[in-house]
RODRENTI-697507 format. One record per residue (C-alpha): residue in three letters; x, y, z. Coordinates in nm, 2 decimals. Example, Ala and Ser with C-alpha at 12.3 -4.5 7.8 and 13.67 -1.06 7.14 Angstrom:
REM RODRENTI-697507
ALA	1.23	-0.45	0.78
SER	1.37	-0.11	0.71
REM end
This chain:
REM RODRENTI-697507
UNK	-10.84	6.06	-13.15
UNK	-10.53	6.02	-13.30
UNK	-10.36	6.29	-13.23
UNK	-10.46	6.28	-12.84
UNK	-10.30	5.99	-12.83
UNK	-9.95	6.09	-12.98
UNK	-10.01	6.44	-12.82
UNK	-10.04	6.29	-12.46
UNK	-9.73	6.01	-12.55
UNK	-9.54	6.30	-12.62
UNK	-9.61	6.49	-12.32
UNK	-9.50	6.20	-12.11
UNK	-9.22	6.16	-12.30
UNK	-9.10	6.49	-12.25
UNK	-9.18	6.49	-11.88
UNK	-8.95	6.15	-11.82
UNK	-8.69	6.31	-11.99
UNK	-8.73	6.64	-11.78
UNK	-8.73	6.46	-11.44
UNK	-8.36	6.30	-11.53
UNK	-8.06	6.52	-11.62
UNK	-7.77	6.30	-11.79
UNK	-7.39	6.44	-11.64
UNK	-7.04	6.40	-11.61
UNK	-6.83	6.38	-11.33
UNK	-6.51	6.52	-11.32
UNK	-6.36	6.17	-11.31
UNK	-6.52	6.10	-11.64
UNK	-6.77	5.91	-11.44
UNK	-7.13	5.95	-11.62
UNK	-7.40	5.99	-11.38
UNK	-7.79	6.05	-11.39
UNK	-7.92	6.30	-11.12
UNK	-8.28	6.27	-11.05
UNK	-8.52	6.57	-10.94
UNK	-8.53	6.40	-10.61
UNK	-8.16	6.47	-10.53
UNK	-8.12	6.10	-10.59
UNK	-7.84	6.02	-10.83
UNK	-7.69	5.71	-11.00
UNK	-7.40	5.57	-11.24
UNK	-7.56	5.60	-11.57
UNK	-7.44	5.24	-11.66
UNK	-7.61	5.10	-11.34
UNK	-7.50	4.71	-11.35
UNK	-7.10	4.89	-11.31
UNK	-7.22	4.99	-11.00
UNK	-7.38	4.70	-10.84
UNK	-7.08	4.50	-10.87
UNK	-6.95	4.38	-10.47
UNK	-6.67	4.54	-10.53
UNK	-6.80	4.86	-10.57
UNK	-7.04	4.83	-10.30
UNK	-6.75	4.75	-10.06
UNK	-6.45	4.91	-10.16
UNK	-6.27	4.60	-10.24
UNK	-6.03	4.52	-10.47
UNK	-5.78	4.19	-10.56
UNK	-5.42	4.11	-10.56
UNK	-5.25	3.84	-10.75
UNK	-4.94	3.74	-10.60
UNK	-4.69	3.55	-10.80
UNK	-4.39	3.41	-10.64
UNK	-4.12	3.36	-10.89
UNK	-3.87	3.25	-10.61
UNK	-3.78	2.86	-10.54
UNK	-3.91	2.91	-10.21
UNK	-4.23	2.93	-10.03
UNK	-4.27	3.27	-9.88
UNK	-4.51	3.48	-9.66
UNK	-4.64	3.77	-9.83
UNK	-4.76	4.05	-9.59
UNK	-4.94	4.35	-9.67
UNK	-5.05	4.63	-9.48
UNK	-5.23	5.00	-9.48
UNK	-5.30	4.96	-9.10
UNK	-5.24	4.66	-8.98
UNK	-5.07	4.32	-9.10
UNK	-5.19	4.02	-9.28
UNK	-5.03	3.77	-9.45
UNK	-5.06	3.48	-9.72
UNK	-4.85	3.19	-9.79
UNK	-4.73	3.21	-10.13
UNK	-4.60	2.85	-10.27
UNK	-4.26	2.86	-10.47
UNK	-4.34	2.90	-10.83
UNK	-4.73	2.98	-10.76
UNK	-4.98	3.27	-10.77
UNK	-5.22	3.34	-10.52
UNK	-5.48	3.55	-10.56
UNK	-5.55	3.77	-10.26
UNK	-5.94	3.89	-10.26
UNK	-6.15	4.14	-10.18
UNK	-5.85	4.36	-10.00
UNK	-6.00	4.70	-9.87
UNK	-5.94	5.02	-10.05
UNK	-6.06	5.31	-10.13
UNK	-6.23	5.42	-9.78
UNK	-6.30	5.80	-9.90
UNK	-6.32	5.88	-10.31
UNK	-6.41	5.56	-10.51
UNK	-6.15	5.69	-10.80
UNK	-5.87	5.70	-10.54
UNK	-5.64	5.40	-10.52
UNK	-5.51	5.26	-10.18
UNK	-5.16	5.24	-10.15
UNK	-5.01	4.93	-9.92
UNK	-4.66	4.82	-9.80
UNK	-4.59	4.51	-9.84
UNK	-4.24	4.26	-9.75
UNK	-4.22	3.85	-9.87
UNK	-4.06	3.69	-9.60
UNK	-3.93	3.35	-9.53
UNK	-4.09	3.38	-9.17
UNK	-4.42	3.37	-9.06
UNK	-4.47	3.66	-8.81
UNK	-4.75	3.69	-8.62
UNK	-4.74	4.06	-8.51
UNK	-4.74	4.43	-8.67
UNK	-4.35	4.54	-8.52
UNK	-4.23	4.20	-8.64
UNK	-4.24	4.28	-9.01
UNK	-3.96	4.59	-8.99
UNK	-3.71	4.33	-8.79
UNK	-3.78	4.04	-9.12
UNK	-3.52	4.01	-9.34
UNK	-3.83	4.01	-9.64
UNK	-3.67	3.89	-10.01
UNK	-3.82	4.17	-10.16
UNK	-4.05	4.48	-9.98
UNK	-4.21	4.81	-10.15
UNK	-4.58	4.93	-10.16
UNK	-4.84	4.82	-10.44
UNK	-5.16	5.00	-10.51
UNK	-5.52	4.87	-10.57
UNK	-5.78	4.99	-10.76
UNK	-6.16	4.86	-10.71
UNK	-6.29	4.59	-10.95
UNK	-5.94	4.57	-11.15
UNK	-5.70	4.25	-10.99
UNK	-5.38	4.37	-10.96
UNK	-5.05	4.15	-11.04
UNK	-4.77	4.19	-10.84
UNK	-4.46	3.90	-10.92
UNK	-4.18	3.89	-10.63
UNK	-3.87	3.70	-10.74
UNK	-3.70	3.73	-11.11
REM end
């Protein structure tokens, strides 16, 4: 009797672990691929974070500048955030990686003393500082403007 038991334990052990192949991705990325087709992240809470769902990521602004400024970012289109003099601001849930999740998403971005309210406007602003940042999913990027 006892060995039934432990022989029919071990046959379902063996057939759990046959329906699962464990694998890497060429990102490093380890991933379980079911005999379904179905597949998922082997550490499985990573992957139900918001951000991951939705390609997201965040930006922390710091202004190090006695000044208030606008802070505008773009890939597309503009937006922008009031920055207070000698603040950070935390800019969430920015959109980013639309194709590969291990990509980053590269913006441009200008701090202005102007508010301006459309997409042309932001080449004509003399900005106090301008260049492109990058944001990776579920990581907050820092980004300081000012000395």
């Amino acid at each position: 009797m006892k060995g039934t038991i432990l022989f029919l334990l071990m046959s379902v052990s063996v057939i759990s672990v046959s329906a699962q192949i464990f694998a890497t991705t060429s990102s490093g990325k380890k991933v379980i691929l079911n005999m379904d087709g179905t597949w998922k992240y082997a550490d499985d809470s990573d992957s139900e974070k918001p951000c991951l769902r939705n390609h997201t990521g965040n930006l922390t602004v710091t202004n190090n500048t006695d000044i208030d400024i606008y802070f505008y970012y773009s890939t597309t289109g503009l937006f922008n955030v009031l920055v207070k003099a000698g603040t950070s601001k935390t800019i969430s849930n920015i959109k980013c990686c639309p194709v590969n999740r291990d990509e980053q998403m590269q913006y441009y971005w200008v701090a202005s003393l102007e508010l301006v309210d459309n997409p042309i406007g932001i080449h004509r602003v003399e900005g106090i500082e301008r260049g492109t940042f990058s944001i990776t999913e579920c990581k907050t990027e820092e980004l300081e403007i000012g000395n």
